[in-house]
C-alpha positions as CSV (number, residue, x, y, z in Angstrom):
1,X,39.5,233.1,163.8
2,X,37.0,234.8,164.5
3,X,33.2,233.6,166.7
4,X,30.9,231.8,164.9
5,X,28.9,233.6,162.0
6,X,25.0,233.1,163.3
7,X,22.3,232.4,160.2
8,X,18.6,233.8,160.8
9,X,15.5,233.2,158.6
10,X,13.4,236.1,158.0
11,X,10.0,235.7,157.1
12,X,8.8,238.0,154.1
13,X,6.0,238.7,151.3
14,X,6.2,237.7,147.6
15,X,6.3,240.3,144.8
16,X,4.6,239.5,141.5
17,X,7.4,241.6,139.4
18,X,10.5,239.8,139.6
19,X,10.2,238.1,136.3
20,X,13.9,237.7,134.3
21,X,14.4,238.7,131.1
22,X,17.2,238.0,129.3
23,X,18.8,240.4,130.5
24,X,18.0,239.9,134.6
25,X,15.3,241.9,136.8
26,X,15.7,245.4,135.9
27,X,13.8,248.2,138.2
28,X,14.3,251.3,139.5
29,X,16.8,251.7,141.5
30,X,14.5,252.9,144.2
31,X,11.9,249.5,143.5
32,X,14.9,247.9,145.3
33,X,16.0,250.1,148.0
34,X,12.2,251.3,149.2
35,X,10.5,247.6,148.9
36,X,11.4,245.5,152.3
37,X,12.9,242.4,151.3
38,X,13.0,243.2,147.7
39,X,16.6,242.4,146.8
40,X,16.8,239.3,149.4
41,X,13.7,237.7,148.0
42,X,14.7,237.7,144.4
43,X,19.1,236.6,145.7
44,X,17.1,233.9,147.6
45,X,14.8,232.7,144.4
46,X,18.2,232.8,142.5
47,X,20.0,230.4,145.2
48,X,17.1,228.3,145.5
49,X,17.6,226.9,141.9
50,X,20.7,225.6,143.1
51,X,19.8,221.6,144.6
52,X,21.4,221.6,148.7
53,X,23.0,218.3,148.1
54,X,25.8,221.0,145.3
55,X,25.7,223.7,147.3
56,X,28.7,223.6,150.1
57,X,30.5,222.1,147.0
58,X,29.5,225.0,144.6
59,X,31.6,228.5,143.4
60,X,29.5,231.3,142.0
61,X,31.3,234.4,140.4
62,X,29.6,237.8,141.8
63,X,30.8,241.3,139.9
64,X,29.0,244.3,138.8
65,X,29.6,247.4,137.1
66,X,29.7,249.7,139.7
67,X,26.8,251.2,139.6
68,X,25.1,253.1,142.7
69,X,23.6,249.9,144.8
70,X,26.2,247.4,144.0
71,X,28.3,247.0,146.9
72,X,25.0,247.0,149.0
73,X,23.8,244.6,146.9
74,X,27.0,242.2,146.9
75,X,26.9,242.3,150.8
76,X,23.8,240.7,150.2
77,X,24.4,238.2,148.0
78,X,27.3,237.0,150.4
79,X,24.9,237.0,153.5
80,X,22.2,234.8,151.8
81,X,25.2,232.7,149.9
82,X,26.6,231.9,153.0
83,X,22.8,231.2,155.3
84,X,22.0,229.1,152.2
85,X,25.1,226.6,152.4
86,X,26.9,228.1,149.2
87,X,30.5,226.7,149.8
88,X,32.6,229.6,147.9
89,X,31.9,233.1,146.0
90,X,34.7,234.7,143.7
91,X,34.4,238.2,143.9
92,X,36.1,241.0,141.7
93,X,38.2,243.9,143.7
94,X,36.1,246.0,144.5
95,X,32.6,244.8,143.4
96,X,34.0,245.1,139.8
97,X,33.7,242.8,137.1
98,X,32.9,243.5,133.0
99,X,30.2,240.8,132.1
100,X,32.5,239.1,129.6
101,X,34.8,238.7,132.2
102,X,32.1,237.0,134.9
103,X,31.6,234.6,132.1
104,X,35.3,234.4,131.7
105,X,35.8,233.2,135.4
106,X,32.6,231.1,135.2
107,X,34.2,229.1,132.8
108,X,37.8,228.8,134.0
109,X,37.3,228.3,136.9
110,X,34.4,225.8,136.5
111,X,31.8,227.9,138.9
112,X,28.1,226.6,138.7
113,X,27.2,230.5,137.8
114,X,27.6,233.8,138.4
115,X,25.5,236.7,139.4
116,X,26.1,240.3,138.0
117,X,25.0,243.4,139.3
118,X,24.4,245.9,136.4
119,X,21.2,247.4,133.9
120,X,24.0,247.3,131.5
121,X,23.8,250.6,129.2
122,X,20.7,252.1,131.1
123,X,21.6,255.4,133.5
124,X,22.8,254.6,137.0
125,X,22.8,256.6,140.3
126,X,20.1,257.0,143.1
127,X,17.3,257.9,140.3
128,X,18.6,255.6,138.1
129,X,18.5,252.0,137.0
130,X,19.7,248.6,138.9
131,X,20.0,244.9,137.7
132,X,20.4,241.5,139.0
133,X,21.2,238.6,136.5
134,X,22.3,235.0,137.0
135,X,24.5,233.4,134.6
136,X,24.8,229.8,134.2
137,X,27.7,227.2,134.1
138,X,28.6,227.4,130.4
139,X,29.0,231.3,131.5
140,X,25.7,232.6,129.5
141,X,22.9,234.2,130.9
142,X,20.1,231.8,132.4
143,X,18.3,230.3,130.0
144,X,14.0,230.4,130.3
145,X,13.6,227.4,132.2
146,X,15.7,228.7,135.0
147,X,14.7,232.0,134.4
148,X,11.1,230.9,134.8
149,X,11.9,228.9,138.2
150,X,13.3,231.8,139.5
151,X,10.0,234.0,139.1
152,X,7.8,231.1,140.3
153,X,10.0,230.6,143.9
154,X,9.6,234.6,143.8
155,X,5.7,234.6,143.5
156,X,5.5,232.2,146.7
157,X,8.7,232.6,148.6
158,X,7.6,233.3,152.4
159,X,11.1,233.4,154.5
160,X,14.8,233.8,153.0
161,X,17.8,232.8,155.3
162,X,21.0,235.4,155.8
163,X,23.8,235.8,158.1
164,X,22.9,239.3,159.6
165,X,26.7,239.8,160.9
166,X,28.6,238.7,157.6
167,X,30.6,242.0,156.4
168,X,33.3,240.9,153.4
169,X,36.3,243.5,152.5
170,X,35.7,244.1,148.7
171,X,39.2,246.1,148.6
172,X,41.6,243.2,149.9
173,X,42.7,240.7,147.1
174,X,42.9,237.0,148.7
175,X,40.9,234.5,150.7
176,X,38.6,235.2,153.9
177,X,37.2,232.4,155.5
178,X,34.2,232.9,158.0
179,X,33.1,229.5,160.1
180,X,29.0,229.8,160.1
181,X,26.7,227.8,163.1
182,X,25.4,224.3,162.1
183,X,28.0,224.1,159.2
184,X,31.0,221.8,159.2
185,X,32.7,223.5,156.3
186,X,33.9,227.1,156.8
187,X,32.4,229.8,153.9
188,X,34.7,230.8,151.8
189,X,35.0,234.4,149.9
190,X,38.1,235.0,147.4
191,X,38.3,238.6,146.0
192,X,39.8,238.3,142.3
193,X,41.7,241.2,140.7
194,X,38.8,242.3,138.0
195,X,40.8,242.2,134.4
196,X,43.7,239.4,135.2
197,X,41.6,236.3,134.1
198,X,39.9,238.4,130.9
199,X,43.5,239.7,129.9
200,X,44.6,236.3,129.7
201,X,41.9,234.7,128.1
202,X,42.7,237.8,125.5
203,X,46.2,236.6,125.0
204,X,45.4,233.4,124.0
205,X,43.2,234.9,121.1
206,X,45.0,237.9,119.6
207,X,48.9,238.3,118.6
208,X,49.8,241.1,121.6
209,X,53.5,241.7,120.4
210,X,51.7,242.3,116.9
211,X,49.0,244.6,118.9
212,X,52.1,246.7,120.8
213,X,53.7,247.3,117.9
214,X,50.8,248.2,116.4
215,X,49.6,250.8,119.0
216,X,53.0,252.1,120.2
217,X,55.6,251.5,117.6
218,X,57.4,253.7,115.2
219,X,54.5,254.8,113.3
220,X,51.5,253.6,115.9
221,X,48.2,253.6,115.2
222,X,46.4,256.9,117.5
223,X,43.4,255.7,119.6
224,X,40.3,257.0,121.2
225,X,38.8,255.1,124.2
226,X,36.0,256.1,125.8
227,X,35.0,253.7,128.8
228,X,31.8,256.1,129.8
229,X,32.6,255.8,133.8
230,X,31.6,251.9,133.6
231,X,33.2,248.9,133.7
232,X,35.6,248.7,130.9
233,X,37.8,251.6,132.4
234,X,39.9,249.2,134.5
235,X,40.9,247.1,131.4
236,X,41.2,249.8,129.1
237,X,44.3,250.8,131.3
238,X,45.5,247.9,132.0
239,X,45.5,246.0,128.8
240,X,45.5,248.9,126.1
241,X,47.9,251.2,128.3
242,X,50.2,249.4,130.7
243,X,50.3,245.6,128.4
244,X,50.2,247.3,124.9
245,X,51.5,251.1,125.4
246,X,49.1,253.0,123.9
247,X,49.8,256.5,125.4
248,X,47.8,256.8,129.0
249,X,45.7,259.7,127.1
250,X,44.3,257.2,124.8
251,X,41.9,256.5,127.5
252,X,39.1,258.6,128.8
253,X,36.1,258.6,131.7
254,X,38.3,255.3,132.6
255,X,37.0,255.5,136.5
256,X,33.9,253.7,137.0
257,X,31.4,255.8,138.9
258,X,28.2,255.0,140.4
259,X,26.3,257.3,138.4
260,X,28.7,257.1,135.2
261,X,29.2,260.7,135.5
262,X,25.6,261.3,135.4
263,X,25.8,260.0,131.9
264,X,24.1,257.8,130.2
265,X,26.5,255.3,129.7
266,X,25.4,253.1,126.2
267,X,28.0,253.7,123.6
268,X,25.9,255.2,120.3
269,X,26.4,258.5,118.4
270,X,24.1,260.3,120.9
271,X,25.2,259.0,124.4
272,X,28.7,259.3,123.2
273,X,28.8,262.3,121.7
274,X,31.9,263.7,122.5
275,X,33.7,261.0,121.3
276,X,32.3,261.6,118.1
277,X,33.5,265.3,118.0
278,X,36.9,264.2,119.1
279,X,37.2,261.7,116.3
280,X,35.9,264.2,113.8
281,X,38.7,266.3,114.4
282,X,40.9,264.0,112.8
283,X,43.2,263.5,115.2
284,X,43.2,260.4,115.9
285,X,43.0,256.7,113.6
286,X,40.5,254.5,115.8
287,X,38.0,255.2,118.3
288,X,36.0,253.0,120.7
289,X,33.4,253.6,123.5
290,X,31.8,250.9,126.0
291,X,28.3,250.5,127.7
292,X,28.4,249.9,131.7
293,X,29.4,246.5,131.8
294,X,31.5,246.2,128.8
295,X,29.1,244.3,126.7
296,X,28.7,246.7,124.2
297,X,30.5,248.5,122.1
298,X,30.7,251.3,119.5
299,X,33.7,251.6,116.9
300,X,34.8,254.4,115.1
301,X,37.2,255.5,112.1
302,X,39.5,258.4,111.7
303,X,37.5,261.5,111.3
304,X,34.4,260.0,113.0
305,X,33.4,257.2,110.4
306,X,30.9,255.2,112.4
307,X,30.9,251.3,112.1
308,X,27.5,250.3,112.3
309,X,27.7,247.7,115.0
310,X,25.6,245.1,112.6
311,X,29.3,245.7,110.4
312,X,31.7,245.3,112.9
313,X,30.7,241.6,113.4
314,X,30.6,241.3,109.4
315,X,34.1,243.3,109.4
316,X,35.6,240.7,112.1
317,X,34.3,237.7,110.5
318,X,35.5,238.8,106.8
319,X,39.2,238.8,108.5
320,X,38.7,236.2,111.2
321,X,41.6,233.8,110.0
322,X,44.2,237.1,110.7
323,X,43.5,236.1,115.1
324,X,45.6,233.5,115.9
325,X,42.9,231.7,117.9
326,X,40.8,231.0,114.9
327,X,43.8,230.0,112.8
328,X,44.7,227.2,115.5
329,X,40.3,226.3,115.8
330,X,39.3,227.0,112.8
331,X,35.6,228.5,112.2
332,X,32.0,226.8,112.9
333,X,29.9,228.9,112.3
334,X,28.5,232.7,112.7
335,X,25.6,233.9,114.1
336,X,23.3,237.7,114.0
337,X,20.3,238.3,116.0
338,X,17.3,238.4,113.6
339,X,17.2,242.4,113.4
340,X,21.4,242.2,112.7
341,X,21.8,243.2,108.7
342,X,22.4,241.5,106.2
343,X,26.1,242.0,106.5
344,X,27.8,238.9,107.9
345,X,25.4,236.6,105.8
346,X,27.3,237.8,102.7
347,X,30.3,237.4,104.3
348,X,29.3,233.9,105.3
349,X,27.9,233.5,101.5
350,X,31.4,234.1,100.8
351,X,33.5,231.8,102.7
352,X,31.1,229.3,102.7
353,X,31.0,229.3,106.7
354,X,27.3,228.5,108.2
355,X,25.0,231.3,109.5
356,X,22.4,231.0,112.0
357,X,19.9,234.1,112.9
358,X,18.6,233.8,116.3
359,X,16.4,236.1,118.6
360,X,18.0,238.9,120.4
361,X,19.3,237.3,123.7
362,X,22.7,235.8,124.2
363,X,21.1,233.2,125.5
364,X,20.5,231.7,121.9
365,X,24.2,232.2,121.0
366,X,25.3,230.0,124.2
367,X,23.5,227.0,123.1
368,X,25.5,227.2,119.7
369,X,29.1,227.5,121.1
370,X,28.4,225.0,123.4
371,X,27.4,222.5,120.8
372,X,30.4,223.5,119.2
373,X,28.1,225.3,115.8
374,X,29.6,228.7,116.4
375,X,32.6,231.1,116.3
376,X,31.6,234.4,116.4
377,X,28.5,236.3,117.0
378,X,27.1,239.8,117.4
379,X,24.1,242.2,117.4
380,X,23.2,245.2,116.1
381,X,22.8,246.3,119.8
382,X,26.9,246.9,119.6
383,X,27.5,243.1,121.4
384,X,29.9,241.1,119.6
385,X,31.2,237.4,120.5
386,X,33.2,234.8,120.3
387,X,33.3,231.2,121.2
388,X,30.9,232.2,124.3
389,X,33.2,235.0,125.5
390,X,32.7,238.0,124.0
391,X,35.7,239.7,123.2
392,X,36.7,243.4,123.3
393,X,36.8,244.9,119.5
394,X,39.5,247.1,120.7
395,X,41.5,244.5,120.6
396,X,40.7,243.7,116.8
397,X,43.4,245.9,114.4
398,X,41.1,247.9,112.5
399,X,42.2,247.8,108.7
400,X,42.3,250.3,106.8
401,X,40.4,249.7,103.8
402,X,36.7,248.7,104.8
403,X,34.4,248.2,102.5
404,X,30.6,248.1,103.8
405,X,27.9,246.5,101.8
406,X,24.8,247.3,104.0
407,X,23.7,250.6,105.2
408,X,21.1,249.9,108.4
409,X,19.8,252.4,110.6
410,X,17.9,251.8,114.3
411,X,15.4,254.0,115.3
412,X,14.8,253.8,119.2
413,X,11.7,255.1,120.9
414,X,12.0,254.8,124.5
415,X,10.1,255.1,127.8
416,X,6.6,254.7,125.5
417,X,3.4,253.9,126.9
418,X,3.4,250.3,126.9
419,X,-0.7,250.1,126.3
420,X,0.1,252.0,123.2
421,X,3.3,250.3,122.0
422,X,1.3,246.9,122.5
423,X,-1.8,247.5,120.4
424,X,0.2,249.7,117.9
425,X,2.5,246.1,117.3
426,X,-1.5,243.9,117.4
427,X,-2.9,246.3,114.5
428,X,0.5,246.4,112.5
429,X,0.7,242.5,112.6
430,X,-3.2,242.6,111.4
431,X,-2.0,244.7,108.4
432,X,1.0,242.6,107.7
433,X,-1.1,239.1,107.7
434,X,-3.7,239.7,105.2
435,X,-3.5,237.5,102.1
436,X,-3.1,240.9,99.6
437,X,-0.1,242.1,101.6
438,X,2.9,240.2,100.1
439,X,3.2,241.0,96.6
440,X,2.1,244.9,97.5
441,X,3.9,247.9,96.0
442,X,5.0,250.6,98.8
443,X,6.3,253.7,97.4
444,X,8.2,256.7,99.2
445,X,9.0,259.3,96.4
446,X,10.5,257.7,93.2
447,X,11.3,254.4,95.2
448,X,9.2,251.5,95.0
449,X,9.8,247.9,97.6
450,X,7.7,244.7,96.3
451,X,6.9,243.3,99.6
452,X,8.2,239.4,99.6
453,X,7.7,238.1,103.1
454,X,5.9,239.3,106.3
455,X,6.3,237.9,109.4
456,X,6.6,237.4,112.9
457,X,10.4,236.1,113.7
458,X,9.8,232.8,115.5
459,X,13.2,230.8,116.2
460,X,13.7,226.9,116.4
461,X,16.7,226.2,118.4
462,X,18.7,223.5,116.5
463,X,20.2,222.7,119.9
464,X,17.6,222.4,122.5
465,X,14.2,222.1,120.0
466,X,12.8,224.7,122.3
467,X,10.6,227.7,119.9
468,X,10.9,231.4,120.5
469,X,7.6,233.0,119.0
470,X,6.9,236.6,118.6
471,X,9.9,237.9,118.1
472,X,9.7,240.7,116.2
473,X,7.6,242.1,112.6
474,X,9.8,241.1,110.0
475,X,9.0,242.9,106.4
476,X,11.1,241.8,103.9
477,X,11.4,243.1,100.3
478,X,12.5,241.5,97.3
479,X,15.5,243.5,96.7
480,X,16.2,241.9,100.1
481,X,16.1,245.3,102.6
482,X,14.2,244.9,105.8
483,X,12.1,246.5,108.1
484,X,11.9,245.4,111.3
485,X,9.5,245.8,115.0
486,X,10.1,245.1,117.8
487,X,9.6,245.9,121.4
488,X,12.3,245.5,123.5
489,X,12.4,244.6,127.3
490,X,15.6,245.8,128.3
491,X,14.1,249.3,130.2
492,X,12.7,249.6,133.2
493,X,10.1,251.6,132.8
494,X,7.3,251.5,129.9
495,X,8.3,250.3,126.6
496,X,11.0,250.6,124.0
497,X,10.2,250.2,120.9
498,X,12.4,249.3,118.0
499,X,12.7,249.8,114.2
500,X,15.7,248.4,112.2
501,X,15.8,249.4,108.7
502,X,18.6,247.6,106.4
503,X,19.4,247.7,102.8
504,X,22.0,246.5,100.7
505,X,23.8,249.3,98.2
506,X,26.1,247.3,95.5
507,X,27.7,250.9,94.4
508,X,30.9,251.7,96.3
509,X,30.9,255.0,95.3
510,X,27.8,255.4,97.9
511,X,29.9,254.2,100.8
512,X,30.3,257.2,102.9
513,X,26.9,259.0,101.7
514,X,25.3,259.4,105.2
515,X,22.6,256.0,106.2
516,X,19.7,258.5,107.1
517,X,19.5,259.8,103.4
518,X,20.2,256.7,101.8
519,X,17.2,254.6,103.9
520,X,15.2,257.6,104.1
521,X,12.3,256.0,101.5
522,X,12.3,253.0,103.9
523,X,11.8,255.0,107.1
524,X,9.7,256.8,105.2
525,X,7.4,253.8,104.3
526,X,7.9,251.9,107.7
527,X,6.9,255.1,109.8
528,X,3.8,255.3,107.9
529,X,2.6,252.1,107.7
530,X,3.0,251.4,111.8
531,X,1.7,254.7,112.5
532,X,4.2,254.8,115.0
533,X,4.3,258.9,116.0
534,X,0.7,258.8,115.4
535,X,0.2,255.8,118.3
536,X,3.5,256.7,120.7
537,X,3.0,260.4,120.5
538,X,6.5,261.2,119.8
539,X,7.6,263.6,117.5
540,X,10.5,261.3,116.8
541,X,13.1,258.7,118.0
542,X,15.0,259.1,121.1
543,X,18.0,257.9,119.6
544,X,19.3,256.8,116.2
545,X,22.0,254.6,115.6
């Protein structure tokens, strides 16, 4: 064994930006490498949430998508895990882990949280983006109280304690034990393989003999997979190709690369563009593509039909009781994020399941599964879940027939100036609250929407009592299509701003008519009344989903 592993406080400087969303502290990837101390101050405000008197008892899961700064990063979170009296860390090969899978091992293996290195579906690469987030024991993202702790220990922290010498072999699957000065217990790090514990957990949902047969028998069903250089490459392989036998050409960009090819790796129709001309061709019966850390997903049908992601949840939940898990559980409940269509709520309408619409956050959807109100999930932002992992839609047969009852469109506008953004939301909301508002007529061309609510989303969790205010600019009209604002915090620089549009269209004949032209009154009136190329500047969205 080797010498003793020496620990060393460093005394350092608060930073006033290291506030969490829900989706972690997203920056630059250059705010972290150029700032001293940048990186250890915020690992150290993480690990200070943890009480000393669980910490040489405690696991945490670290993984990341690969993305340029990771491994750095991970050597980091080791040093500080180990100075601060962290008894173990479960790491994937590599650095590697999907999200779904962190929260996958969180769970199993009954680890107080996990930290994950990723900015999910924004670009990576030295100019690009880079993410630390903290998920909690039920394997969900922190919630705001932690989140909150963790930016006040941030805004005062003066010193951070690491061991200098600790280096860790990523590659190696298997225990290494390092014995640290002052500590009776030696520190502990066990490299995982990265898709084992997720492919189980998969096999104890779906049927995977009725899966092979399906995607390499007699007449097998021909995918598409696109894993965009990110996480999801791995499992694509493993589980689609080696477990299942889809042909090893099924899957594409399958390496994960710190710059994701110098792509942009978040699965739409304009990031993912080539699988869209590839499925167009015909060729093949199902295609799929995945954001960096496997989160997010975008489905396709032969000859490039595109499943809006707000259908896919209503899709899976209108043929839930076909996976096995759900016919062995049974169903709570479903969930959308508020600007999710109307989709699954007719499904749950249907079946007579409960529906709960929650912010955007999967924060929200955690605190349902774990008091046992929820099944499945999703959002419109191509997430889907279930029973608080989220599982791969690959992995769901597509059926043939689909019938979808709600065209919805999302119009993204991103890197805006937030100043302009801001008071562009104040004076719409202004416009929106006077008394004469509901009731009003809006016309675009021979269409005319009665206005029947307007609002700002505001969300009281049934399971904690906390309320989420300002969540987005809800207009609803009284044939029940929506339009919806909201600025979005996932970027890291400026503002993103947001603008669902959903409608429902009872004549099947209109199915395949193309969403643009059939919500184009709607975008129409919404574009007006916000005045949003008029405030931003743009010409138009920077992409359309």
């Amino acid at each position: 064994r080797p010498a003793m592993v020496r620990i060393v406080t460093v005394k350092t400087k608060p930073y006033g930006d290291q506030k969490p969303g829900t989706s972690g502290l997203r920056k630059r990837v250059t705010v972290f490498q150029s700032n001293a101390h940048y990186t250890e101050n915020f690992i150290q405000s993480i690990l200070a949430t943890v009480p000393p008197a669980e910490r040489q008892e405690a696991t945490l899961v670290v993984g990341g998508d690969g993305r340029f700064y990771m491994r750095d990063a991970i050597q980091l979170i080791v040093r500080i895990a180990a100075a601060n009296g962290i008894g173990r860390l479960v790491i994937g090969q590599h650095g590697i882990l999907s999200t779904p899978a962190v929260s996958c091992i969180i769970r199993k293996i009954k680890a107080i949280g996990g930290i994950i290195l990723t900015a999910s579906h924004n670009p990576g690469g030295p100019n690009g983006d880079f993410g630390i987030k903290f998920n909690i024991a039920n394997g969900g993202p922190a919630p705001e109280g932690i989140t909150d702790k963790i930016f006040q220990i941030s805004k005062t922290i003066e010193e951070y304690a690491i061991c200098p010498d600790l280096q860790v072999d990523l590659s190696t699957i298997g225990k290494q034990q390092f014995d640290l000065e002052n500590k009776f217990k030696p520190f502990t790090v066990e490299i995982v393989d990265s898709v084992e514990a997720y492919a189980n957990m998969l096999r104890n949902i779906f049927d995977f003999s009725a899966l092979k047969e399906l995607l390499s028998g007699k007449n097998h069903l021909k995918i598409r997979i696109d894993a965009m250089h990110g996480v999801v490459g791995p499992y694509v392989k493993k589980i689609l190709c080696e477990e299942l036998g889809a042909p090893a050409n099924s899957a594409v960009n399958c390496t994960p690369l710190e710059d994701f090819g110098g792509h942009h790796p978040d699965p739409n129709l304009t990031y993912a563009a080539d699988l869209v001309q590839t499925m167009k061709t015909g060729e093949y019966d199902f295609g799929a593509a995945f954001d960096g850390d496997g989160d997010r997903n975008m489905i396709l049908g032969k000859h490039g039909f595109f499943v809006n992601p707000s259908d896919s949840v209503a899709v899976i939940a209108a043929n839930i009781f076909s996976i096995p898990y759900f016919q062995q559980t049974g169903v709570r409940g479903f969930a959308r994020s508020m600007p999710t269509s109307g989709a699954l709520d007719r499904v749950a309408h249907a079946t007579k399941i409960a529906l709960y619409e929650t912010p955007t956050g999967w924060k929200f959807f955690g605190n349902l599964m774990d008091a046992n109100k929820l099944s499945l999930c999703g959002e419109e932002s191509f997430g889907t879940g279930k029973s608080a992992f989220l599982i791969s839609p690959t992995l769901v047969p597509p059926l043939p027939h689909l019938c979808f009852v709600v065209t919805g469109c999302r119009y993204d506008y991103e890197e805006v100036d937030a100043d302009a953004a801001n008071k562009m939301m104040k004076d719409l909301e202004t416009v929106m609250f006077d008394r004469s508002f509901v009731g009003k007529q809006l016309s675009s061309g021979d269409k005319v929407y009665t206005v029947e609510k307007a609002d700002n989303f505001e969300y009281n969790d049934p399971v904690d009592g906390s309320v989420s205010r300002n969540q987005g600019l809800r207009l609803i009209f009284s044939d029940g299509s929506r339009v919806i604002f909201r600025l979005s915090g996932t970027g890291s620089a400026g503002a993103t701003v947001r603008l669902y549009i959903d409608s429902y269209e009872k004549d099947a004949q209109k199915i395949h008519e193309d969403p643009q032209v059939m919500l184009a009154p709607l975008i129409s009136i919404a574009l007006k009344l916000s005045q949003l190329h008029e405030r931003t500047g743009r010409a138009g969205p920077t992409v359309i989903t």
